[in-house]
C-alpha positions as CSV (number, residue, x, y, z in Angstrom):
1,X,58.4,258.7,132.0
2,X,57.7,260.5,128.4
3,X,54.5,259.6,126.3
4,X,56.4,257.2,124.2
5,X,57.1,255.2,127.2
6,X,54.1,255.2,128.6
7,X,52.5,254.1,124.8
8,X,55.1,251.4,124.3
9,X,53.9,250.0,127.6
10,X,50.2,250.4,127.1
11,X,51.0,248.3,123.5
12,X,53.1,245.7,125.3
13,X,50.2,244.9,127.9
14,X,47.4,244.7,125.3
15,X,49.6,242.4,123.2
16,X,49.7,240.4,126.5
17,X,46.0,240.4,127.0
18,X,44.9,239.3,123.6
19,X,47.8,236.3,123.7
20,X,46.4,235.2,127.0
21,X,42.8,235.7,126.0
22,X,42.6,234.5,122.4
23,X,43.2,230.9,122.5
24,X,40.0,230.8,125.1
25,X,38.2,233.2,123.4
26,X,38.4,231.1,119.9
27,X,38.3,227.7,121.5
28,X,34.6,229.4,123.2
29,X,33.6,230.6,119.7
30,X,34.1,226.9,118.5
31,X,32.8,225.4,120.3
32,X,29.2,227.8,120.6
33,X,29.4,227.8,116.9
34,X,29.6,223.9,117.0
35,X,26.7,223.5,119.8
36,X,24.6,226.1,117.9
37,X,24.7,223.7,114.6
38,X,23.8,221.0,116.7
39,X,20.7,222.8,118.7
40,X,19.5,224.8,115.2
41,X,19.9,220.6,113.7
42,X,17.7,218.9,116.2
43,X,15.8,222.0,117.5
44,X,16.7,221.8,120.7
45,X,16.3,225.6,121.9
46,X,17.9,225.3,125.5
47,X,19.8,227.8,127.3
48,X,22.0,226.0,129.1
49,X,23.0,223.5,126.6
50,X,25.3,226.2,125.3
51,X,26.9,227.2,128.8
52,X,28.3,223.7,129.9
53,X,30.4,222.5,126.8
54,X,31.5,225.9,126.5
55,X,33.1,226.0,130.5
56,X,34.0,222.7,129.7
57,X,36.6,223.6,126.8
58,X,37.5,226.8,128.1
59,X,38.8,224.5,131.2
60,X,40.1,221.6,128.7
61,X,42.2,224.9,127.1
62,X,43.2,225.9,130.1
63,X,45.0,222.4,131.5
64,X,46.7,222.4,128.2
65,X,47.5,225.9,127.4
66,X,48.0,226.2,131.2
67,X,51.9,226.7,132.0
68,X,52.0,228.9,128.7
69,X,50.1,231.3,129.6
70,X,51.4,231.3,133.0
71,X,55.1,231.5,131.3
72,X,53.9,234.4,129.2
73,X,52.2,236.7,132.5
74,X,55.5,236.2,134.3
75,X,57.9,237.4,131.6
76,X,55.4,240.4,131.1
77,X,55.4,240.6,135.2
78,X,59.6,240.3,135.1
79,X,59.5,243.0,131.7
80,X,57.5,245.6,133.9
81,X,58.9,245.0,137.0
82,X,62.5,245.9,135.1
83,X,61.0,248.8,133.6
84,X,59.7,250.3,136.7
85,X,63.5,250.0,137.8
86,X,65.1,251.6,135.1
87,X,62.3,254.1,135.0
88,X,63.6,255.8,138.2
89,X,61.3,258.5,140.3
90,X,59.0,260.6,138.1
């Protein structure tokens, strides 16, 4: 295995990660933005008012972003497991 290799694979997983990641992340952001409006609005200062809409839209995203990202982590499984093959012993 040469550097380049190595680089193109460390690339190809991080691209992975933030596909996986980013629709949860921003649908999280959202929705803490829009909860934050709403508690700085009616001065409501709790804690936990903030924690259950946010679980609850991260879960909402993932029953309908569900088989894609499942799709997505077993071509990247199927891309490295094909690469390890080719690769041969070190």
């Amino acid at each position: 295995m040469d550097p380049s290799f190595v680089l193109a694979l460390l690339q190809e997983s991080l691209n992975t990660t933030l596909h996986l990641a980013g629709p949860l992340l921003g649908i999280s952001m959202v929705v803490g933005l829009l909860v934050s409006v709403l508690q700085a609005a009616t001065q409501i200062q709790e804690m936990t008012l903030v924690f259950v809409p946010k679980m609850l839209a991260v879960f909402a995203a993932l029953l309908i972003c569900g088989a894609w990202m499942l799709d997505v982590i077993a071509r990247f499984t199927v891309l490295i497991f094909n690469l390890v093959a080719t690769a041969g012993p070190a």
